[in-house]
N, CA, C, O and CB atoms as a CASP TS submission, in Angstrom:
PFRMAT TS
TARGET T0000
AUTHOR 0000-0000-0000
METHOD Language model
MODEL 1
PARENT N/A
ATOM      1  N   UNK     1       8.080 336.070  83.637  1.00  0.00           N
ATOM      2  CA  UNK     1       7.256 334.880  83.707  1.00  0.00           C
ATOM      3  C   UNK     1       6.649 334.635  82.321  1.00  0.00           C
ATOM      4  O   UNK     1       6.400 335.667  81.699  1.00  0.00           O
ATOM      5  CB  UNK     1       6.145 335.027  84.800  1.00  0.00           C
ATOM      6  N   UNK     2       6.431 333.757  81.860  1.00  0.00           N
ATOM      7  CA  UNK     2       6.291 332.864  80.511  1.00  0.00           C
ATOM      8  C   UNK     2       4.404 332.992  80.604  1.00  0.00           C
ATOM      9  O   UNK     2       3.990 332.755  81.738  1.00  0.00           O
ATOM     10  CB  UNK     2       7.179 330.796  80.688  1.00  0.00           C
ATOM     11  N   UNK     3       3.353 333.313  79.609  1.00  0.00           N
ATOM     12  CA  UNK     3       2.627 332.870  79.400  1.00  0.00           C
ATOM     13  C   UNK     3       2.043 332.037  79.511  1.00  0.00           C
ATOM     14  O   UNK     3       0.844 332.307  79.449  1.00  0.00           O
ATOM     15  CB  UNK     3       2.661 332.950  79.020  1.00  0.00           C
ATOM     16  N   UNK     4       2.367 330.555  79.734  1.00  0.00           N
ATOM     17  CA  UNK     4       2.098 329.316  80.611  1.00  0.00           C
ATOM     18  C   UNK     4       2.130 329.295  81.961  1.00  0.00           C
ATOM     19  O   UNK     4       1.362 328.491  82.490  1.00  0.00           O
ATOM     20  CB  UNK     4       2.891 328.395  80.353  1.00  0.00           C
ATOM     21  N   UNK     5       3.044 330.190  82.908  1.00  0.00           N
ATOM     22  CA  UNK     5       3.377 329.952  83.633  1.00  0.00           C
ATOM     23  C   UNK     5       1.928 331.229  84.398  1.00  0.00           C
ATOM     24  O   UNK     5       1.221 330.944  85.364  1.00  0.00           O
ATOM     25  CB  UNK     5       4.995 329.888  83.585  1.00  0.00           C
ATOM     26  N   UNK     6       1.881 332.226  83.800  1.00  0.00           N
ATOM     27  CA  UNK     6       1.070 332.762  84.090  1.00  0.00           C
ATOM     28  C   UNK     6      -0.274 332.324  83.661  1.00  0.00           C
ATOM     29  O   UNK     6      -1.017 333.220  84.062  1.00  0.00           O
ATOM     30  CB  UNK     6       1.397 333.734  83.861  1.00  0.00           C
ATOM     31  N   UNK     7      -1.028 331.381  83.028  1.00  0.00           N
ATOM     32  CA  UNK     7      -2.059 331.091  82.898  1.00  0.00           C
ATOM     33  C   UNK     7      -2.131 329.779  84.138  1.00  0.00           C
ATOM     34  O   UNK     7      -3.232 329.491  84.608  1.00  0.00           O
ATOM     35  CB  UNK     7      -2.296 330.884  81.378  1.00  0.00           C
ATOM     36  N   UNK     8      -1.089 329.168  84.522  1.00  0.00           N
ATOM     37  CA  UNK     8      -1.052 328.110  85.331  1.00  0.00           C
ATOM     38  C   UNK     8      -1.759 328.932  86.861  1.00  0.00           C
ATOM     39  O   UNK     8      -2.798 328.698  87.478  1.00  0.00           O
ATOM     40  CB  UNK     8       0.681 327.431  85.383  1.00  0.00           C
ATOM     41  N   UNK     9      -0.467 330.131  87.122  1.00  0.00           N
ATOM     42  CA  UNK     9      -1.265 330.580  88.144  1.00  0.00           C
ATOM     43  C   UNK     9      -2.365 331.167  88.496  1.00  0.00           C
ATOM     44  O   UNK     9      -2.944 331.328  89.570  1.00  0.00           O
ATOM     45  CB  UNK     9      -0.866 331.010  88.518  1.00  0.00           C
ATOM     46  N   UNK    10      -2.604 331.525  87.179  1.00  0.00           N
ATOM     47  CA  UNK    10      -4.135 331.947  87.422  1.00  0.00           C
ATOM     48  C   UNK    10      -5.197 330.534  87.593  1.00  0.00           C
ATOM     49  O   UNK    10      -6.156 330.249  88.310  1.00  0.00           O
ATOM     50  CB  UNK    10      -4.673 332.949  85.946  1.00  0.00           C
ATOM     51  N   UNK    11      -4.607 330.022  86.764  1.00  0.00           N
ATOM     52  CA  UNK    11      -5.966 328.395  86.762  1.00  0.00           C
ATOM     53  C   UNK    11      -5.730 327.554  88.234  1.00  0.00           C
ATOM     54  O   UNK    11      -6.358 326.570  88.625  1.00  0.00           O
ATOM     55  CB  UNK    11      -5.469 326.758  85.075  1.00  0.00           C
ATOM     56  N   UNK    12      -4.490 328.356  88.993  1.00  0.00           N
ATOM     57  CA  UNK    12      -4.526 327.130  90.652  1.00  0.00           C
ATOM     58  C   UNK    12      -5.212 328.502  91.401  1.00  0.00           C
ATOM     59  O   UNK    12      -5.788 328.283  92.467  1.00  0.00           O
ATOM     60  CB  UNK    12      -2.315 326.340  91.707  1.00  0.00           C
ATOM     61  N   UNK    13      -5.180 329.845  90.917  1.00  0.00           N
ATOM     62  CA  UNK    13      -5.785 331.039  91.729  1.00  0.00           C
ATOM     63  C   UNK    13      -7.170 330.139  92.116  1.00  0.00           C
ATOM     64  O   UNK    13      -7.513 329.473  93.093  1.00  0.00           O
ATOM     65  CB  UNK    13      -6.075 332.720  90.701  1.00  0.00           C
ATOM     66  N   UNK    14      -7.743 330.473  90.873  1.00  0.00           N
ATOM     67  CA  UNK    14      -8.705 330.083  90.889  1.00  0.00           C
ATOM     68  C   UNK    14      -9.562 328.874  91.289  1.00  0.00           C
ATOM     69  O   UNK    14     -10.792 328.898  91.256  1.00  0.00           O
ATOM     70  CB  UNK    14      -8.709 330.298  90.199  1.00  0.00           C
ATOM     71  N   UNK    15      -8.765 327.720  91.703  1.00  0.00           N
ATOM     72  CA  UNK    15      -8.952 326.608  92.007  1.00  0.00           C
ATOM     73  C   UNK    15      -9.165 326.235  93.776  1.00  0.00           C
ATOM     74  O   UNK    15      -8.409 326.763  94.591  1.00  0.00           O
ATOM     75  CB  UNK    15      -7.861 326.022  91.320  1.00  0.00           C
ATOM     76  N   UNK    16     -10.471 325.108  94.297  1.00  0.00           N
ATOM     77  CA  UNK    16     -10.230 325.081  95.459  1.00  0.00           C
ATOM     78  C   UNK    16      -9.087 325.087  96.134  1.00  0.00           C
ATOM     79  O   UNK    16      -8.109 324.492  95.681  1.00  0.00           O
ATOM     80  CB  UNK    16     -10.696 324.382  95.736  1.00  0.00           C
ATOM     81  N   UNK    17      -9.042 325.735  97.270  1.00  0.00           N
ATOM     82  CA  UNK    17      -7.705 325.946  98.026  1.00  0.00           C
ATOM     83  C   UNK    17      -7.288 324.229  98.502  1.00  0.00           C
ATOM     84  O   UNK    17      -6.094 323.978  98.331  1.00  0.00           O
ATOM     85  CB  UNK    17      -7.986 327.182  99.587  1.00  0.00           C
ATOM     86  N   UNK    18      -7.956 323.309  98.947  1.00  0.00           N
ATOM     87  CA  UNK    18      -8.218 322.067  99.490  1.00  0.00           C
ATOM     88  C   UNK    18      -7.087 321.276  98.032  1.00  0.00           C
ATOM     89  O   UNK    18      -5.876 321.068  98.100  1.00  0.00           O
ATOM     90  CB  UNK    18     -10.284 321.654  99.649  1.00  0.00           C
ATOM     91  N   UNK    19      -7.787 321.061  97.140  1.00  0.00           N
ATOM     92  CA  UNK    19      -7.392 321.235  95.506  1.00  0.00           C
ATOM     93  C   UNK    19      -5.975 321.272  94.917  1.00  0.00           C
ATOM     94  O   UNK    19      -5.254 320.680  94.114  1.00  0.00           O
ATOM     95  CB  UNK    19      -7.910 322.526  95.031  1.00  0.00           C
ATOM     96  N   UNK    20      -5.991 322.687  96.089  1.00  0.00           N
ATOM     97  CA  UNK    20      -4.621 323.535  94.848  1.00  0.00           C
ATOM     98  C   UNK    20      -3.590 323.041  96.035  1.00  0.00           C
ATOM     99  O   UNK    20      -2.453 322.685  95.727  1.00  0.00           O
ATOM    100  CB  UNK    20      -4.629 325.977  94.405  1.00  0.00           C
ATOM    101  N   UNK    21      -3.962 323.035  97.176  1.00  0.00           N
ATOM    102  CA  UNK    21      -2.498 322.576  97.909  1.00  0.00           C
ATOM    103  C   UNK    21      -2.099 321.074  97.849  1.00  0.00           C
ATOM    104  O   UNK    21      -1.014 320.498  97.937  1.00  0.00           O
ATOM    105  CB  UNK    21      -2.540 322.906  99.533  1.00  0.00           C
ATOM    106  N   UNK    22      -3.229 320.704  97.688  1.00  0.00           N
ATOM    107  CA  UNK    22      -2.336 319.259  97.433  1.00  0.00           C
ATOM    108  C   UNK    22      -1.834 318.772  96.136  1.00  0.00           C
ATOM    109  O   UNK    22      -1.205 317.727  95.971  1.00  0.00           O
ATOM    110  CB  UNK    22      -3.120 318.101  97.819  1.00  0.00           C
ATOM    111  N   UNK    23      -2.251 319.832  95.011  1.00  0.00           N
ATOM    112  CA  UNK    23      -1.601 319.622  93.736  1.00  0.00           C
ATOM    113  C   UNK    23      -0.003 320.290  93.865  1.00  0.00           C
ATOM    114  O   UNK    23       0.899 319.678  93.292  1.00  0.00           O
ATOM    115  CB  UNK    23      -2.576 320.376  92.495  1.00  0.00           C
ATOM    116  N   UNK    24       0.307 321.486  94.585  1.00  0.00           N
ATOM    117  CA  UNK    24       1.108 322.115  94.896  1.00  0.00           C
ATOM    118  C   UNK    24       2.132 321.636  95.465  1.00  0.00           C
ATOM    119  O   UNK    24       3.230 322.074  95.119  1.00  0.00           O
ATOM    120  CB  UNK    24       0.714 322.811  95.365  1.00  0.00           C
ATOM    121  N   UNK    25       2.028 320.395  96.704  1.00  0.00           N
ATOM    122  CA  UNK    25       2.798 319.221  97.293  1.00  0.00           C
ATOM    123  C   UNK    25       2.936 318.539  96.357  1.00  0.00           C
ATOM    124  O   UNK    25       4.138 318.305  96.490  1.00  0.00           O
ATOM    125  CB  UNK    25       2.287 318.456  98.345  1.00  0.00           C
ATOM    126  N   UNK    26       2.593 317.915  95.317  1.00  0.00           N
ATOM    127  CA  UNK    26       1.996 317.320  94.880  1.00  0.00           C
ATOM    128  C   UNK    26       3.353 317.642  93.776  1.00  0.00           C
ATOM    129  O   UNK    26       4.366 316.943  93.757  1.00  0.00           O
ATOM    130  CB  UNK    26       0.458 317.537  94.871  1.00  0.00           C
ATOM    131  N   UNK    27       3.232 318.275  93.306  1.00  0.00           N
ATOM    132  CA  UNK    27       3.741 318.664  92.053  1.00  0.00           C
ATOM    133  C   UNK    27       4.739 319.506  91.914  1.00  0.00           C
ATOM    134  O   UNK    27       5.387 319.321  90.884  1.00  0.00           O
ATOM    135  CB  UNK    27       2.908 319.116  91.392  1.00  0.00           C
ATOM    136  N   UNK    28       5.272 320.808  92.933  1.00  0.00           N
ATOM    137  CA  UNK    28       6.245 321.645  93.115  1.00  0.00           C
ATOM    138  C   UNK    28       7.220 320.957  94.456  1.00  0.00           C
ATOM    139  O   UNK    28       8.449 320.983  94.534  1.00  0.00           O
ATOM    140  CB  UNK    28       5.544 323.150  93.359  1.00  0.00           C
ATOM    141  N   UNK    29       6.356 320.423  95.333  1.00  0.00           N
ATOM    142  CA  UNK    29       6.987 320.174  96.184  1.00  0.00           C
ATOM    143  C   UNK    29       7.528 318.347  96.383  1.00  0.00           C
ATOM    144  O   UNK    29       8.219 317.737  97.199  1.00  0.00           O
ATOM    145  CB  UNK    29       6.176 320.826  97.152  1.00  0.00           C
ATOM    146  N   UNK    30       6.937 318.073  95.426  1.00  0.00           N
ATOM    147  CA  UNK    30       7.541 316.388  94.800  1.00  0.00           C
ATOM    148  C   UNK    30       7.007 315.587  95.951  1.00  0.00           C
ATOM    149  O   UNK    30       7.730 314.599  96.082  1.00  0.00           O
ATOM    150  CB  UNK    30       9.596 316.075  94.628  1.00  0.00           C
ATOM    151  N   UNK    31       5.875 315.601  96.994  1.00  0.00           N
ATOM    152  CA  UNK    31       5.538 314.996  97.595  1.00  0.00           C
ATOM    153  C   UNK    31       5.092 313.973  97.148  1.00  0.00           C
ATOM    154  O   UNK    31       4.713 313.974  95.976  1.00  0.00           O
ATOM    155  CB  UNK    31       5.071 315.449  98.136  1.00  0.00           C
ATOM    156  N   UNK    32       4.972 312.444  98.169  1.00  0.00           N
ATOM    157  CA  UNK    32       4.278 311.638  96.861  1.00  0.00           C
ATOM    158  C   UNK    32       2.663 311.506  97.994  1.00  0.00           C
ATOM    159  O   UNK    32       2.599 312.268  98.958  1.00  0.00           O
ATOM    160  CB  UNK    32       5.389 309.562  96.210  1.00  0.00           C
ATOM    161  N   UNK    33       1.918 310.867  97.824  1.00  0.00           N
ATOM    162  CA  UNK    33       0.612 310.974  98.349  1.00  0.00           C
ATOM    163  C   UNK    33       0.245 310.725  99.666  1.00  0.00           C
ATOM    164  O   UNK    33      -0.600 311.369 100.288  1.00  0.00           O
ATOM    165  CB  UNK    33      -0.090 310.279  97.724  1.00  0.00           C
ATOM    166  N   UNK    34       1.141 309.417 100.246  1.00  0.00           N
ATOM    167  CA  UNK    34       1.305 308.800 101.546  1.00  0.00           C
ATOM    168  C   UNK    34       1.675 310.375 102.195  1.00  0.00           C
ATOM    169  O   UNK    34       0.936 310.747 103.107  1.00  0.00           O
ATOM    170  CB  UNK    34       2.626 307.380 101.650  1.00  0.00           C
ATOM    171  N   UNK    35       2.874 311.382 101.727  1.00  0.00           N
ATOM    172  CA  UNK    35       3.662 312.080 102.571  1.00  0.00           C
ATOM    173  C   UNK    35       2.749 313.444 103.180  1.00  0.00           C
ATOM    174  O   UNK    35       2.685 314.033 104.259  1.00  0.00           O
ATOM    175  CB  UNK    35       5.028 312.468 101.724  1.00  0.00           C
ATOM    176  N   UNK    36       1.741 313.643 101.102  1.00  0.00           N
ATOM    177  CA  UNK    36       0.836 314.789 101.201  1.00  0.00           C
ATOM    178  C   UNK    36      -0.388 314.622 102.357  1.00  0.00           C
ATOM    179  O   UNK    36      -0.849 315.617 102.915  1.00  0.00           O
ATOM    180  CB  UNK    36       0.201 314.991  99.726  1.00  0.00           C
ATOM    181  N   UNK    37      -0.946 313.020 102.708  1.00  0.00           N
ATOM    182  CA  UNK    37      -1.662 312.942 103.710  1.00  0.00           C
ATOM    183  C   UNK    37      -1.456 313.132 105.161  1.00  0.00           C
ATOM    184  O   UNK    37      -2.151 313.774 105.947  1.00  0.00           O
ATOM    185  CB  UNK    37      -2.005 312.069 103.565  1.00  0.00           C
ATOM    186  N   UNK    38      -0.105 312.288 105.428  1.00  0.00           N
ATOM    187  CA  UNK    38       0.223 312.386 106.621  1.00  0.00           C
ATOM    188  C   UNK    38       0.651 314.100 107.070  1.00  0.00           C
ATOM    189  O   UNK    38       0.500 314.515 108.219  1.00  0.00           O
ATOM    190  CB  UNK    38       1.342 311.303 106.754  1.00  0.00           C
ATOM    191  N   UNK    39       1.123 314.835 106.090  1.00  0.00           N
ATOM    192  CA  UNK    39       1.438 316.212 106.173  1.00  0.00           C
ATOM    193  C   UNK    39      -0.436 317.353 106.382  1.00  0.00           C
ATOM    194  O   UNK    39      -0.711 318.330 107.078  1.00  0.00           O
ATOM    195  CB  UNK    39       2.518 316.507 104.392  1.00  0.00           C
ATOM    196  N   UNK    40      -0.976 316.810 105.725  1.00  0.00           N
ATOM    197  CA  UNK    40      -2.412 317.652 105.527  1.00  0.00           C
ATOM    198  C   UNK    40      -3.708 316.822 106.259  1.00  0.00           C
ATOM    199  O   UNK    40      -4.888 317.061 106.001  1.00  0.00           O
ATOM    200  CB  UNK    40      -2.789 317.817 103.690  1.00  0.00           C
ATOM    201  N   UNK    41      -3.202 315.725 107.294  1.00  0.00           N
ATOM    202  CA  UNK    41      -4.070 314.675 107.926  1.00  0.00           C
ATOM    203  C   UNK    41      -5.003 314.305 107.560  1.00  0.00           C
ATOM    204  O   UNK    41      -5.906 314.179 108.387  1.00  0.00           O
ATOM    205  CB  UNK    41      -4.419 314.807 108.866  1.00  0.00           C
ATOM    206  N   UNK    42      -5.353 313.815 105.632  1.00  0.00           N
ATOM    207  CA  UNK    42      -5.900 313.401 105.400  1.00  0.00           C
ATOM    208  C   UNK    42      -5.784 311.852 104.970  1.00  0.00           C
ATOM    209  O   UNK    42      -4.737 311.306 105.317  1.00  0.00           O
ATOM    210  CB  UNK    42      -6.168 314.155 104.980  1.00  0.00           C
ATOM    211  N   UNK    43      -6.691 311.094 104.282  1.00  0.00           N
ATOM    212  CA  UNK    43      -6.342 309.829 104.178  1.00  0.00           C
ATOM    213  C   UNK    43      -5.592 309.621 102.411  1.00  0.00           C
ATOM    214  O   UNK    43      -5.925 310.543 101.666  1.00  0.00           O
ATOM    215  CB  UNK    43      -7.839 308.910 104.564  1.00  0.00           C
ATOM    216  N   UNK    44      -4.916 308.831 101.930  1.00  0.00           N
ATOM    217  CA  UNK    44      -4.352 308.869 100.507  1.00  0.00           C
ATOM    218  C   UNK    44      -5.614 308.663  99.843  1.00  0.00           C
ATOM    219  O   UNK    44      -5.512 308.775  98.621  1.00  0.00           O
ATOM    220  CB  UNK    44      -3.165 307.736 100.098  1.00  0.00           C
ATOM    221  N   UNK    45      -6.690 308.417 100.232  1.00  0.00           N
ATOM    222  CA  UNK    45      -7.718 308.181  99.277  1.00  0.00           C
ATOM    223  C   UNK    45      -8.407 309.762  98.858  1.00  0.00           C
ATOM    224  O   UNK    45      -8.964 309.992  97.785  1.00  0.00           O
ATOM    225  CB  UNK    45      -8.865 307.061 100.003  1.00  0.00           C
ATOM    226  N   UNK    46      -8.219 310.751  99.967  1.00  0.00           N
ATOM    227  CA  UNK    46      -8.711 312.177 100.060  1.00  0.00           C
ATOM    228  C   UNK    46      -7.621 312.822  99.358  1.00  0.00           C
ATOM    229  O   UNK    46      -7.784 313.992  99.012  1.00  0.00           O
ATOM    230  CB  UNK    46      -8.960 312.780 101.585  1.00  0.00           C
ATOM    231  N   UNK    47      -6.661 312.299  99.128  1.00  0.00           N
ATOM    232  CA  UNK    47      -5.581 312.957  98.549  1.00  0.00           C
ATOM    233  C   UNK    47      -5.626 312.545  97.059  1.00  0.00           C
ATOM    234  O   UNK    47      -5.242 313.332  96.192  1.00  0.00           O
ATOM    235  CB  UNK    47      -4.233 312.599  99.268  1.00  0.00           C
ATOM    236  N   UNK    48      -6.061 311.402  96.782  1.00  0.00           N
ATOM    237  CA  UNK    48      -5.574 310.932  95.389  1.00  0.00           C
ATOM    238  C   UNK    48      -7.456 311.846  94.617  1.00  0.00           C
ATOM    239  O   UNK    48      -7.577 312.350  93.501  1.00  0.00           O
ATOM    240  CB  UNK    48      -5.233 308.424  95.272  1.00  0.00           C
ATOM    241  N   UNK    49      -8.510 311.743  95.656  1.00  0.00           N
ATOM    242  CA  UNK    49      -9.749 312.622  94.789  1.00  0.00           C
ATOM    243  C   UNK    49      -9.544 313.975  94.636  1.00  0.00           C
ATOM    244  O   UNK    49     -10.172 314.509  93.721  1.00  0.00           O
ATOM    245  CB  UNK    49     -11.170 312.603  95.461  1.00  0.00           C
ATOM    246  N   UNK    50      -8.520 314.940  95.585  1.00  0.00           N
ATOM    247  CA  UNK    50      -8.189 315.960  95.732  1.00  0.00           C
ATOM    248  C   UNK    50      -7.318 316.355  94.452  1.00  0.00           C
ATOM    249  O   UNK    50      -7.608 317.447  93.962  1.00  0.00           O
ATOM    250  CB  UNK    50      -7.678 316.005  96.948  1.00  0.00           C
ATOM    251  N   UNK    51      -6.313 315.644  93.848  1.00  0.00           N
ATOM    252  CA  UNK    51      -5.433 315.712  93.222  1.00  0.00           C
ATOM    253  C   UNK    51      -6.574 315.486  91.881  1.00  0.00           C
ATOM    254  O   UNK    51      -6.563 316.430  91.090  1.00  0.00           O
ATOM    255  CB  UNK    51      -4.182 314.769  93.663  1.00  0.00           C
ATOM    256  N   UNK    52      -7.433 314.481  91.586  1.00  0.00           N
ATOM    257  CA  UNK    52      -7.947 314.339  90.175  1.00  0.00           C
ATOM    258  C   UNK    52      -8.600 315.615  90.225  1.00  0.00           C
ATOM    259  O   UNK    52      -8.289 316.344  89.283  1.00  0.00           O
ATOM    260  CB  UNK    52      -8.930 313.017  89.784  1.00  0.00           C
ATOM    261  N   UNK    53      -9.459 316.126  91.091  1.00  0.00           N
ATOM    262  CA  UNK    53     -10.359 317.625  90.783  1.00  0.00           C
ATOM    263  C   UNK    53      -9.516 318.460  90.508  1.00  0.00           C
ATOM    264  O   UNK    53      -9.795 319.350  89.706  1.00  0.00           O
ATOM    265  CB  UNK    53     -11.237 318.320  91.931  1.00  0.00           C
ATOM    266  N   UNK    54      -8.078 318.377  91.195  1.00  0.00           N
ATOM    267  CA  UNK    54      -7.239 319.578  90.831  1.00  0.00           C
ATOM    268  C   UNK    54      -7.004 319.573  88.987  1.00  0.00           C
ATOM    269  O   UNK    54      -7.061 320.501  88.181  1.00  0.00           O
ATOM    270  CB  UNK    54      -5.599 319.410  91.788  1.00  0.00           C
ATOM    271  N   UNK    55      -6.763 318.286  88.827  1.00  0.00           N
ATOM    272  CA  UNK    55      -6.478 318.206  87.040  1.00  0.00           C
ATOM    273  C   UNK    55      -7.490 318.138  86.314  1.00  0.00           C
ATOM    274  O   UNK    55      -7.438 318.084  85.085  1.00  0.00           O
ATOM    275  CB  UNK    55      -5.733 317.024  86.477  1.00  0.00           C
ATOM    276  N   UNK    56      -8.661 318.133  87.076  1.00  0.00           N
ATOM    277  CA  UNK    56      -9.672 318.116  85.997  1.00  0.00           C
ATOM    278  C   UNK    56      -9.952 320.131  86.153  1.00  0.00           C
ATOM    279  O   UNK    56     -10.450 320.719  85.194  1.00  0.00           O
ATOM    280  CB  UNK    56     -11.360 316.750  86.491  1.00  0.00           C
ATOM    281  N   UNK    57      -9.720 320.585  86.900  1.00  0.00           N
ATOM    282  CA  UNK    57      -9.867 321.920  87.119  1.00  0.00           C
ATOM    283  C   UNK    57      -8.990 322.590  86.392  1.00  0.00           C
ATOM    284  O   UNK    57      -9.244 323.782  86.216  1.00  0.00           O
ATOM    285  CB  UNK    57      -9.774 322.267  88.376  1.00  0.00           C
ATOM    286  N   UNK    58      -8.002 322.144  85.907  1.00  0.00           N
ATOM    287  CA  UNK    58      -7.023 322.638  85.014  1.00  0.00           C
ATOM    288  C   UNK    58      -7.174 322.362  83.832  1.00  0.00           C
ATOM    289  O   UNK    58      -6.612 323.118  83.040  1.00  0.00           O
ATOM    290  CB  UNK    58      -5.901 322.315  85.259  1.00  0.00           C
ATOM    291  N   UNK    59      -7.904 321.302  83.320  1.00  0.00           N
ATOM    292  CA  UNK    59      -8.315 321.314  82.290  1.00  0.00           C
ATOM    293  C   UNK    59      -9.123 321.845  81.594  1.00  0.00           C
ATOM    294  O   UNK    59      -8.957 322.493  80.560  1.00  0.00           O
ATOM    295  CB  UNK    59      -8.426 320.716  82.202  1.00  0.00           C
ATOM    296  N   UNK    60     -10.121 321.563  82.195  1.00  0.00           N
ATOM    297  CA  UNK    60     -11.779 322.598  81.663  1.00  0.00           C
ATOM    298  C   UNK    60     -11.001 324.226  81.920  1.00  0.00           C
ATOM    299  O   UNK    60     -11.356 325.141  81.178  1.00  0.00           O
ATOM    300  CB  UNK    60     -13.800 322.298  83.264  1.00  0.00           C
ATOM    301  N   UNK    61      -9.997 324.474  82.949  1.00  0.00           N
ATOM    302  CA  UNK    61      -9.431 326.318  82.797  1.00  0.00           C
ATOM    303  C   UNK    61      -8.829 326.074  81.561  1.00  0.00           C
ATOM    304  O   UNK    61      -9.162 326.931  80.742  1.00  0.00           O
ATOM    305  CB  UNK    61      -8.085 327.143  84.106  1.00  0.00           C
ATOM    306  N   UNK    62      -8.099 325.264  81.135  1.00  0.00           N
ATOM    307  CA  UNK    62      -7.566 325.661  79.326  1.00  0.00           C
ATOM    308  C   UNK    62      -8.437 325.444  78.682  1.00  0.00           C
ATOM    309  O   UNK    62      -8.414 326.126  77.658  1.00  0.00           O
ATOM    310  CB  UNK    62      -6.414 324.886  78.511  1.00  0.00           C
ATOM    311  N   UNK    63      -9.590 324.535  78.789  1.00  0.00           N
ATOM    312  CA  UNK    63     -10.300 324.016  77.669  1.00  0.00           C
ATOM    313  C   UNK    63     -11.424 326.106  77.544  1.00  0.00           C
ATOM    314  O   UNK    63     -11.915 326.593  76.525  1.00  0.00           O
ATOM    315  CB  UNK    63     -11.497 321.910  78.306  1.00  0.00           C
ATOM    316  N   UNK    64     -11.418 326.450  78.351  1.00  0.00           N
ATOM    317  CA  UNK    64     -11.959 327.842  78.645  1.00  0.00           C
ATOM    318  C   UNK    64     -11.976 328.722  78.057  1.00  0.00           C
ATOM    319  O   UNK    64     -12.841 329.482  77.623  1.00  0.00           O
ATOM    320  CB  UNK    64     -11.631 328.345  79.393  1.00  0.00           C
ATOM    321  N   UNK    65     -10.128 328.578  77.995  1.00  0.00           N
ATOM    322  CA  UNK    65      -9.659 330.105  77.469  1.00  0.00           C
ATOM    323  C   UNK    65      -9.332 329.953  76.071  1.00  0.00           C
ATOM    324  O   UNK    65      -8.952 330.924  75.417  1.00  0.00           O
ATOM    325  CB  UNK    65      -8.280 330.772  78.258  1.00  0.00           C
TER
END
C-alpha cells in the first residue's frame, strides 16, 4: 500500500462513520447521490451535507499532518 493510500485510510478511520460511508458509496463504490440516499434512507440533501463534511474532514486531516 502506497503512502497516500495509507494516510487516506487513516483520515476516513478517523472520520464520522455517517461521513465516511457515504463518501465510500460515494467515491469507491461510484454511487451517485439519488442511489447513496435511497440505499442509506436518507434524503439527497443529507447526502450531499454528509459528503461536504466528509471533504472538509479530509482536508483539515492533510492540512494536519
Amino acid at each position: 500500500m502506497t503512502s497516500e493510500l495509507i494516510r487516506l485510510r487513516r483520515a476516513l478511520d478517523c472520520m464520522p462513520e455517517a461521513d465516511r460511508r457515504v463518501f465510500e458509496l460515494a467515491r469507491f463504490d461510484a454511487l451517485d447521490y439519488r442511489q447513496i440516499a435511497d440505499r442509506l434512507c436518507l434524503t439527497v440533501q443529507q447526502v450531499e451535507d454528509r459528503m461536504a463534511s466528509a471533504i472538509r474532514h479530509l482536508a483539515d486531516y492533510d492540512q494536519a499532518r
